[in-house]
C-alpha positions as CSV (number, residue, x, y, z in Angstrom):
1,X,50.4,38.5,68.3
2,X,53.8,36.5,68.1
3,X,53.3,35.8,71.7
4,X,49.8,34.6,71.9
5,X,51.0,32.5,68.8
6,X,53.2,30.4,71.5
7,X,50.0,29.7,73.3
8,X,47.6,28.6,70.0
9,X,50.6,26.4,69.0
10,X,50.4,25.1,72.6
11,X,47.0,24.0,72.7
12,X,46.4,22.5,69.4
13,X,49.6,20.4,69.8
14,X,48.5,19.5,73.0
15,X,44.5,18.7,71.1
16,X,46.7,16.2,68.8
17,X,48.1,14.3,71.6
18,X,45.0,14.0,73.7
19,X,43.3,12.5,70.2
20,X,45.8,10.3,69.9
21,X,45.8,9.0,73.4
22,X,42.0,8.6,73.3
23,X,41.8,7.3,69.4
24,X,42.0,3.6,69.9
25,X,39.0,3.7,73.0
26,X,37.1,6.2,70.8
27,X,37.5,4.0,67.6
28,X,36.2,0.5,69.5
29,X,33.2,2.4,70.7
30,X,32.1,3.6,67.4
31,X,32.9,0.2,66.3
32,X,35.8,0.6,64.1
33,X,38.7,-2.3,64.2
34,X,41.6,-1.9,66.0
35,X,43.6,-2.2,62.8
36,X,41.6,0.9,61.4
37,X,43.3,3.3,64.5
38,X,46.5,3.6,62.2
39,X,44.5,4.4,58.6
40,X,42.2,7.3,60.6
41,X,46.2,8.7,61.4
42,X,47.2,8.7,58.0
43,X,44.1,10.3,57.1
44,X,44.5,13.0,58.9
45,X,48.0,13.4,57.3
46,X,46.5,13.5,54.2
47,X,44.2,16.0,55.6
48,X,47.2,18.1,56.9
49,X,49.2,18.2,53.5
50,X,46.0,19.3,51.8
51,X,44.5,22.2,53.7
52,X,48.0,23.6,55.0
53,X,49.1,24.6,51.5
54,X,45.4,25.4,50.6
55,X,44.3,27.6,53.9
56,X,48.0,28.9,53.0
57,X,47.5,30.2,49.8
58,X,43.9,31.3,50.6
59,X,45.5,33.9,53.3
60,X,47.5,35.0,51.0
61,X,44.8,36.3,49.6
62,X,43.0,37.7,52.3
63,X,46.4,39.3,53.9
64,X,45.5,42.9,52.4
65,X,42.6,42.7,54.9
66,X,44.0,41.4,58.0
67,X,41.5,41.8,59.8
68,X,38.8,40.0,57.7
69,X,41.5,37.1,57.7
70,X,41.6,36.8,61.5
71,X,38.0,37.0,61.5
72,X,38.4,33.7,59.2
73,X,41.1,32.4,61.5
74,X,38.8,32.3,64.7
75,X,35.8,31.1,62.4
76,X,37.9,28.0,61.5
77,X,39.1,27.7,64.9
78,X,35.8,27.5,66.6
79,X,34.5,24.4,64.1
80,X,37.4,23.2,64.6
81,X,37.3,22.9,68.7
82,X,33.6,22.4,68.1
83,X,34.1,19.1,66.7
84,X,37.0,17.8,68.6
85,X,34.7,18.6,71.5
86,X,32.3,16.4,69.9
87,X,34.6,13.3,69.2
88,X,33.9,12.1,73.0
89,X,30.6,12.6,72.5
90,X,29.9,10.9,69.1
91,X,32.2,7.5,69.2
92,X,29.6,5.8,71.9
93,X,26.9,6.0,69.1
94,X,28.4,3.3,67.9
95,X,28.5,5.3,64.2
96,X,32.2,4.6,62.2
97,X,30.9,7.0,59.4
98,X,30.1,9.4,62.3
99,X,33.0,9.7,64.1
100,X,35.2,9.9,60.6
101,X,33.2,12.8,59.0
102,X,33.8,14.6,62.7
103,X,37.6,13.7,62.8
104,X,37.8,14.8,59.3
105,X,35.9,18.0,60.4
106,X,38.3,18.8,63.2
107,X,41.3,17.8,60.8
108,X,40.7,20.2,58.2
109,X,39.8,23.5,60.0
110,X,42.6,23.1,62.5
111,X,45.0,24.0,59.3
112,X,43.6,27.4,59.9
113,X,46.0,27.8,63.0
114,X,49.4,26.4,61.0
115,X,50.5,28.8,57.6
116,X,47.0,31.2,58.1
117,X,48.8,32.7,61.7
118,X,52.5,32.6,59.5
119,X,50.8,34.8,57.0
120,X,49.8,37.4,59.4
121,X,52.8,37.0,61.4
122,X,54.6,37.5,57.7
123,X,52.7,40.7,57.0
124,X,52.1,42.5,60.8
125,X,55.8,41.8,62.4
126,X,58.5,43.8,61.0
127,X,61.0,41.5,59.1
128,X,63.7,41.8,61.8
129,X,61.4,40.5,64.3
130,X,60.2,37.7,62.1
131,X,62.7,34.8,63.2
132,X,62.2,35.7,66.9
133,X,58.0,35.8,66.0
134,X,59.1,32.1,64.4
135,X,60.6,31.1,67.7
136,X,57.9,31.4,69.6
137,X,55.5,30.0,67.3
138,X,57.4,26.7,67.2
139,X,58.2,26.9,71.2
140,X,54.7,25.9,71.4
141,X,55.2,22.7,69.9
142,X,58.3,22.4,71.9
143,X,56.5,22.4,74.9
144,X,53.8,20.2,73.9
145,X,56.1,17.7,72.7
146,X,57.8,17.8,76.0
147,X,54.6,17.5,78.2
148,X,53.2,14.7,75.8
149,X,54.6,11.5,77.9
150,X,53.6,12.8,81.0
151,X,50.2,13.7,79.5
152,X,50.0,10.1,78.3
153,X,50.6,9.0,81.8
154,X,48.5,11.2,83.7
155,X,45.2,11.0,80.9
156,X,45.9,6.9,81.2
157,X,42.6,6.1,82.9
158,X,40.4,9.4,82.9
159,X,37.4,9.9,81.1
160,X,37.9,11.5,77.3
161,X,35.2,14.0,77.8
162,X,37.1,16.3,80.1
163,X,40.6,16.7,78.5
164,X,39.0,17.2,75.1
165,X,37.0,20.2,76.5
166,X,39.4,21.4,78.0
167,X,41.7,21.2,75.1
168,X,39.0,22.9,72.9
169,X,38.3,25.7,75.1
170,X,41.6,26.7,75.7
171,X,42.5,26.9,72.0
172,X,39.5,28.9,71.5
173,X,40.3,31.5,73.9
174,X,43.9,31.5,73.0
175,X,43.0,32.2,69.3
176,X,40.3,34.7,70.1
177,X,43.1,36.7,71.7
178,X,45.7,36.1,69.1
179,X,43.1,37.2,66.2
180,X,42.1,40.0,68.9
181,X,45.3,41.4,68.4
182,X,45.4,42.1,65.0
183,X,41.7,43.9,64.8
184,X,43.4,46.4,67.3
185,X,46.4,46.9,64.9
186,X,45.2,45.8,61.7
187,X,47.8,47.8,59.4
188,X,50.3,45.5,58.3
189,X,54.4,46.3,59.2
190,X,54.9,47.1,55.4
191,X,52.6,47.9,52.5
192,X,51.4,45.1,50.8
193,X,52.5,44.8,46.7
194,X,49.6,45.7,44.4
195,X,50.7,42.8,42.5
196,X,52.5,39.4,44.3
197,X,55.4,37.9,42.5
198,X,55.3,34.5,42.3
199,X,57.6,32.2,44.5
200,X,59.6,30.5,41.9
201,X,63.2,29.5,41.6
202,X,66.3,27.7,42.1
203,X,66.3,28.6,46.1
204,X,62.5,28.1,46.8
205,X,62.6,24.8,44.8
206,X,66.0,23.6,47.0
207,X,64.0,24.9,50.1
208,X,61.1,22.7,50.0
209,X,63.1,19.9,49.0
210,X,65.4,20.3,51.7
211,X,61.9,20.7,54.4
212,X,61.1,16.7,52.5
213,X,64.2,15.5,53.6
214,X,64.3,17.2,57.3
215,X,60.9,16.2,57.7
216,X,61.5,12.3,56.9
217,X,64.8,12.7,59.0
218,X,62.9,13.9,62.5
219,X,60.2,11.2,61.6
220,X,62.9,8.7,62.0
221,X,64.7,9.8,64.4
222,X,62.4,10.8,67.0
223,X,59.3,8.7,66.0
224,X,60.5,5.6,64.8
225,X,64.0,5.6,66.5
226,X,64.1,7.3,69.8
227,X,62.1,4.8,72.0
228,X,63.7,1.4,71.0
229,X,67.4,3.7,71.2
230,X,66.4,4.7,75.0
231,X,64.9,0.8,75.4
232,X,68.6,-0.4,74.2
233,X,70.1,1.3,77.0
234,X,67.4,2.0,80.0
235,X,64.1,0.1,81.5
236,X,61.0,0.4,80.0
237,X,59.5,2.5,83.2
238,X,62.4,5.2,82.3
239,X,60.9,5.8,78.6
240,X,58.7,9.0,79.8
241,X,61.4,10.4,81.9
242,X,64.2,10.0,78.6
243,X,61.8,10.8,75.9
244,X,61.2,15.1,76.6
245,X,65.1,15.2,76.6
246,X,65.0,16.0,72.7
247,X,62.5,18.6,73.2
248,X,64.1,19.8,76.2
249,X,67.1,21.2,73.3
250,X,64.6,21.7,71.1
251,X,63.2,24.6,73.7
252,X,66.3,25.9,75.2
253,X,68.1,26.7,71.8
254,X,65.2,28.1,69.4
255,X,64.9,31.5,71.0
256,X,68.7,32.0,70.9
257,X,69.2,30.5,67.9
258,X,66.6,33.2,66.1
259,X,69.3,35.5,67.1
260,X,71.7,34.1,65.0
261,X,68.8,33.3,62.3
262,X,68.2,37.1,62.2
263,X,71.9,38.0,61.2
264,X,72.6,35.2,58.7
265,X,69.4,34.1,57.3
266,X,66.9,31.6,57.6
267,X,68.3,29.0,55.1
268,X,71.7,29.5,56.4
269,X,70.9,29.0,59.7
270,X,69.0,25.9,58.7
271,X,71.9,24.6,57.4
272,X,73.8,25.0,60.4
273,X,70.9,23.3,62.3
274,X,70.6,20.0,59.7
275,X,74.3,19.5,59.7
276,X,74.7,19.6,63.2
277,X,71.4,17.1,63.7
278,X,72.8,14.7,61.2
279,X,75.9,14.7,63.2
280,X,73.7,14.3,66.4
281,X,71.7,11.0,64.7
282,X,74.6,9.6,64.0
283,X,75.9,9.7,67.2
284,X,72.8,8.2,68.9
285,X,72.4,5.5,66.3
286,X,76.2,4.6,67.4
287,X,75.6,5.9,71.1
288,X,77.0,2.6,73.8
289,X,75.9,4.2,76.8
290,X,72.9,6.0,78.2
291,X,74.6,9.0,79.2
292,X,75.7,9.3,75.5
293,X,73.1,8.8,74.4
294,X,70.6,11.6,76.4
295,X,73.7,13.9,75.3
296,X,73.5,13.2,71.8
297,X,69.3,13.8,72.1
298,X,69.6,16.3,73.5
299,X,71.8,18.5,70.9
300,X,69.8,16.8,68.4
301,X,66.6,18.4,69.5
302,X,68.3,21.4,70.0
303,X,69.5,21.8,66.3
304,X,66.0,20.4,65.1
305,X,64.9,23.6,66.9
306,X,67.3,25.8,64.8
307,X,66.5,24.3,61.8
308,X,62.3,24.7,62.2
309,X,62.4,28.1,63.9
310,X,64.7,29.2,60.6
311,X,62.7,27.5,58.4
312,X,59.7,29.3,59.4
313,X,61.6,32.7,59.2
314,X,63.0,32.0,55.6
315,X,59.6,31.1,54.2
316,X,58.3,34.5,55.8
317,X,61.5,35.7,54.1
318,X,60.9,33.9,50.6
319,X,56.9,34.6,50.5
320,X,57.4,38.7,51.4
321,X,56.1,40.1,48.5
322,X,52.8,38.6,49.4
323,X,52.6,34.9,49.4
324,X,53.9,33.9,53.0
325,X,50.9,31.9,53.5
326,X,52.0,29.7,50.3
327,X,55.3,29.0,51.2
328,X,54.6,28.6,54.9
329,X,51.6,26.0,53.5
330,X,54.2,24.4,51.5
331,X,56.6,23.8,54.4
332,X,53.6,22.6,56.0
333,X,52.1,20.6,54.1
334,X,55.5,18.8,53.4
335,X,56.2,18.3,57.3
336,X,52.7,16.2,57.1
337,X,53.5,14.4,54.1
338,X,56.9,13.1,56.2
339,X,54.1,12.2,59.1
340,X,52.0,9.9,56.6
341,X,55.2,8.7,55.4
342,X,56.5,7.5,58.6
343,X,52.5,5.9,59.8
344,X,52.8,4.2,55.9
345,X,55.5,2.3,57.0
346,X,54.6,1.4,60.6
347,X,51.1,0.0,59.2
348,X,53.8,-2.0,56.4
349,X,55.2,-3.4,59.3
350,X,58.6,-1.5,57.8
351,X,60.2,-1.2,61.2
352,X,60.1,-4.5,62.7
353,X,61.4,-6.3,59.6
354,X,65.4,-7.0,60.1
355,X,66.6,-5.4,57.0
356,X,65.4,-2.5,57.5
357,X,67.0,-1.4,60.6
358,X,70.0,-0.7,59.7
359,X,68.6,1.4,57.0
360,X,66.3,3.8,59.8
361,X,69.4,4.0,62.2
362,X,71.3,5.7,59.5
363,X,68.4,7.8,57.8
364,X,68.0,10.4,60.1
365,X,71.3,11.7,59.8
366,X,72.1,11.1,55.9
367,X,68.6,12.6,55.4
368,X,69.6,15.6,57.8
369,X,73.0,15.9,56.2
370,X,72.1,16.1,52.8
371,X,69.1,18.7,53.7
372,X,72.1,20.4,54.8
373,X,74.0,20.7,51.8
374,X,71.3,21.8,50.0
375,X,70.3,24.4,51.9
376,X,73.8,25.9,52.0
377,X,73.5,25.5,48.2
378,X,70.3,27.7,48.3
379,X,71.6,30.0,50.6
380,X,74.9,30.8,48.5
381,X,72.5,30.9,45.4
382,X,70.2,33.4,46.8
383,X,72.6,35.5,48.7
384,X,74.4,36.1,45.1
385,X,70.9,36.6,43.7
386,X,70.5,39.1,46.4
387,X,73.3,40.9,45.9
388,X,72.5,41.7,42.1
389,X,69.2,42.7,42.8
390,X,69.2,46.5,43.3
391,X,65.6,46.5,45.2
392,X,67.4,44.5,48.2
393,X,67.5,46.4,51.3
C-alpha cells in the first residue's frame, strides 16, 4: 500500500499542475475575468484546509473497518477525476457558475487522497515502517514538483482535453490499486483502542504550530522567492532548467532521511530538517553567484524533504491510539492554509511593493528557524513525557 501511495501522490500532484496550467484558458472560455484566475486558487485553498482536517477526522472513524474506508477512498476518488475530467469539457459553455461548482467538486473529493491514505497507512504499516511509508508518500510530490516546469513547457500549446484525461485515469487506477491492497489484507498492523484518546497537549499544540510556520516558510521560499532569486543570477530561458533543483534534494534525501526519522523521532528529525532549511534560505537570500545559489537550493529542498517526510511520520506517531486521520488532516489542512496565505498576498500585490522585499528574503528562514526551536522544544517535552509513561514501548 505504501508504495502504490508514491504513485496516487504522483498523479494528483501532477492533476494540480495540469489545472493550473490550463486555469486562465479554461476561466476566459467560461467567461470569467482574468483577475478572477487568482480568487478560483484561493478557493481551492479554502477548500483544501476544510475537507483535509474533515475527510481526516471522518477516517478516523471508519479506520476499524479498513476496508469499508478504502471503499470510501476510491468512491471519492472517482468524483473526483470525474469532474476534473469534466473541467475541459464544461468551461467552453461559456457557464462561470458551471465551471466553479465543478472545480469546487474536484476540490473537495481530492482530500480523500491527502490524511484518508495517512490513516490507513497509520493503522496497516507497522510503526517502524511508518517514516519509510511517509517517504514515499511525499516522494510523490517530490517528483511532481520536479516534472512541473517541464510539464508547463511541454502542455504550452496542446489541447486541455487530453492531459486532463489522462491525469484522471491514471489517478483512478493508481488508487483502485492502492485501496486494492488493503481489501486483500484488511487487518490492521495493531489492534485498534476500543476507545481513542484525544490528541491534546503541549507537543501536539507546538507541532501544528511549528507545520504554520514551515508551511509559510516553503511558500516563501520556493513560491514567492525562488524564481526572481534564479532571475537575479541567470536568463529567463534557464528558469525551467534551475527551478527542479530544490526538488531534486527534496527526492534524493527523504528516503534516507526516514532512516534517521525512524531512530530519533519524527519531531526531532523535523527539527534537524527546519534548522538546516533556515540556514539554507538564508544563504540563497544572501547567495552572489549562481553556483551558490543552486547549492544552497538544493540542500534547502533536501531538508524540506526531511522535515515533511518526518512530519508525516510524527503525526502517524502522535494520532496512534486512533486519530491519525485527525492529526494528519490537521498538518494538512495547515500546509493549505500557508498556500492561501501566499495567493492572498500575490492578489495584494504584497510581493512587488519595495518594502516588502526585504521582509520575504528573510521569512523563509526565520520562519524555518523558529519552527525549529519549537519542535526541539516539543520533542524534549514529549520524550520526558514518554519516559514517565509506563505504557511506552
Amino acid at each position: 500500500m505504501a508504495a502504490a501511495s508514491l504513485w496516487v501522490q504522483l498523479f494528483l500532484a501532477l492533476g494540480w499542475t495540469v489545472y493550473v496550467i490550463y486555469l486562465p484558458a479554461l476561466a476566459a472560455q467560461a467567461g470569467l475575468a482574468k483577475a478572477m484566475v487568482p480568487w478560483l486558487l484561493l478557493l481551492d485553498q479554502a477548500i483544501f484546509a476544510a475537507m483535509d482536517w474533515a475527510l481526516g477526522t471522518m477516517a478516523d472513524r471508519m479506520a476499524g473497518a479498513m476496508e469499508r474506508l478504502a471503499n470510501a477512498i476510491l468512491l471519492a476518488t472517482l468524483v473526483s477525476c470525474g469532474a476534473f475530467l469534466m473541467l475541459p469539457f464544461v468551461a467552453p459553455a461559456g457557464s462561470p457558475a458551471l465551471l466553479v461548482a465543478v472545480t469546487v467538486v474536484w476540490s473537495a473529493t481530492s482530500s480523500a487522497l491527502r490524511a484518508p491514505p495517512l490513516a490507513l497507512i497509520g493503522r496497516h504499516v507497522p510503526g517502524p515502517s511508518q517514516p519509510w511509508a511517509a517517504g514515499l508518500f511525499m516522494l510523490g510530490l517530490g517528483i511532481a514538483g520536479a516534472v512541473a516546469p517541464y510539464l508547463t513547457i511541454a502542455l504550452k500549446e496542446a489541447d486541455p482535453r487530453l492531459p486532463f484525461a489522462l491525469s484522471a485515469v491514471a489517478l483512478a487506477a493508481a488508487t483502485a490499486f492502492m485501496t486494492r491492497a488493503i481489501r486483500a489484507n484488511p487487518q490492521p498492523a495493531t489492534p485498534m483502542a476500543s476507545v481513542s484518546t484525544p490528541v491534546r497537549g503541549r507537543p501536539v499544540a507546538m507541532f501544528l504550530l511549528a507545520v504554520a510556520l514551515l508551511g509559510l516558510g516553503f511558500q516563501a521560499h520556493f513560491a514567492l522567492n525562488a524564481a526572481p532569486g534564479f532571475l537575479r543570477l541567470a536568463k529567463p530561458e534557464d528558469l525551467p532548467w534551475l527551478m527542479p533543483v530544490f526538488w531534486i534534494g527534496f527526492n534524493l534525501l527523504i528516503l534516507p532521511a526516514s532512516l534517521a526519522t525512524k531512530r530519533w523521532g519524527g519531531m526531532a528529525m523535523m527539527a534537524v530538517g527546519a534548522a538546516a532549511g533556515g540556514l539554507a534560505a538564508a544563504v540563497v537570500a544572501n547567495a552572489g553567484s549562481l553556483p551558490v545559489m543552486v547549492a544552497a537550493q538544493f540542500f534547502a529542498g533536501a531538508a524540506w524533504g526531511c522535515v515533511t517526510m518526518s512530519a508525516l511520520a510524527a503525526a502517524l506517531a502522535m494520532g496512534r491510539t486512533g486519530r491519525e486521520g485527525f492529526v494528519a488532516g490537521a498538518l494538512w489542512a495547515l500546509l493549505a492554509v500557508a498556500a492561501f496565505t501566499r495567493i492572498a498576498l500575490v492578489i495584494a500585490q504584497v510581493p512587488q511593493q519595495a518594502a516588502w522585499k526585504p521582509v520575504l528574503a528573510w521569512a523563509p528562514g526565520a520562519l524555518w528557524l523558529a519552527a525549529g526551536l519549537l519542535l526541539a522544544g516539543a520533542a524534549a517535552t514529549a520524550s520526558r513525557r514518554d519516559a514517565r509513561d509506563p505504557r511506552t514501548p
